[in-house]
C-alpha positions in Angstrom: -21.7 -82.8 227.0 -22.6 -85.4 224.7 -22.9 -84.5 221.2 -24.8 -87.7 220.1 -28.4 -87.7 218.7 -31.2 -88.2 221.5 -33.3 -91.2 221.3 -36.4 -90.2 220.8 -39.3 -92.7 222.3 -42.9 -92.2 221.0 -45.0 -93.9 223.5 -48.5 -92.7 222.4 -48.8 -96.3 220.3 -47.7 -98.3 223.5 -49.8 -100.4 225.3 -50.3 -98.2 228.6 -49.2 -101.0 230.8 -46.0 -101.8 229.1 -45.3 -97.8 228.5 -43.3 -97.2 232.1 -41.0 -100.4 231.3 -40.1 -99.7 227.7 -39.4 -95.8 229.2 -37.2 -97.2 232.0 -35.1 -99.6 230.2 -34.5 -96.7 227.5 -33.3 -94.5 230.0 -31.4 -97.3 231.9 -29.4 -97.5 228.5 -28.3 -94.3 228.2 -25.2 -93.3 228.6 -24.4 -90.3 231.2 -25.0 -86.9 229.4 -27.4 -88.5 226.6 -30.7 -87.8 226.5 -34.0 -89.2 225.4 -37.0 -87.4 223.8 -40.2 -89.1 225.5 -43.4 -87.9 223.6 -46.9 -88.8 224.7 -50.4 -88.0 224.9 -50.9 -86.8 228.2 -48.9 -85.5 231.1 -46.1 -87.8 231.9 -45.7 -86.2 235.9 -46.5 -89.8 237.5 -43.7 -90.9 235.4 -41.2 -88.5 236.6 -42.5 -89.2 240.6 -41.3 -93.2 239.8 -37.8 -91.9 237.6 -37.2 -89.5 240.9 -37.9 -92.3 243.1 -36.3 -94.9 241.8 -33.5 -93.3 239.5 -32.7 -90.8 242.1 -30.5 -87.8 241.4 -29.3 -89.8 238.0 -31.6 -87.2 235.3 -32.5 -83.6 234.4 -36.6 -83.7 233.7 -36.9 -80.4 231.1 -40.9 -80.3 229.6 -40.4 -79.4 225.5 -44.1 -79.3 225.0 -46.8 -79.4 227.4 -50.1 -80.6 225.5 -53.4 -81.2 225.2 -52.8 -83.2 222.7 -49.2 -84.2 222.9 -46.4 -83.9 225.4 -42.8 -83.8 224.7 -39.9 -84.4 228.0 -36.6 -84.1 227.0 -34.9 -86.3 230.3 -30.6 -86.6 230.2 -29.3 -89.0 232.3 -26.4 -87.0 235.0 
């Protein structure tokens, strides 16, 4: 396993249209066993629907904290 820090990516200041894009090319620059630390303010399953669907089989989806306010996915790229 990779021993480097995750990146963590705070989208909760994002613009909610441009959220899915900055989250995808994070994860698209990850190397394989690093993971990123998404944190926003509500529940980011839609998000992992479009990872599984167009990312397929490439990540582990692991929930950290699961609100109300804020939600915290720990995803590492296989």
């Amino acid at each position: 396993m990779n021993k480097t820090q995750p990146v963590v990516l705070d989208v909760r200041n994002i613009v909610p249209r441009e959220r899915h894009p900055k989250i995808f090319n994070t994860f698209d620059a990850l190397k394989k066993g690093e993971m990123m630390i998404l944190i926003n303010d509500h529940d980011p399953k839609p998000l992992k629907y479009q990872l599984d669907a167009e990312r397929s089989g490439q990540l582990e989806w692991k929930y950290v904290e699961q609100g109300p306010e804020v939600w915290k996915v720990e995803i590492t790229k296989k």
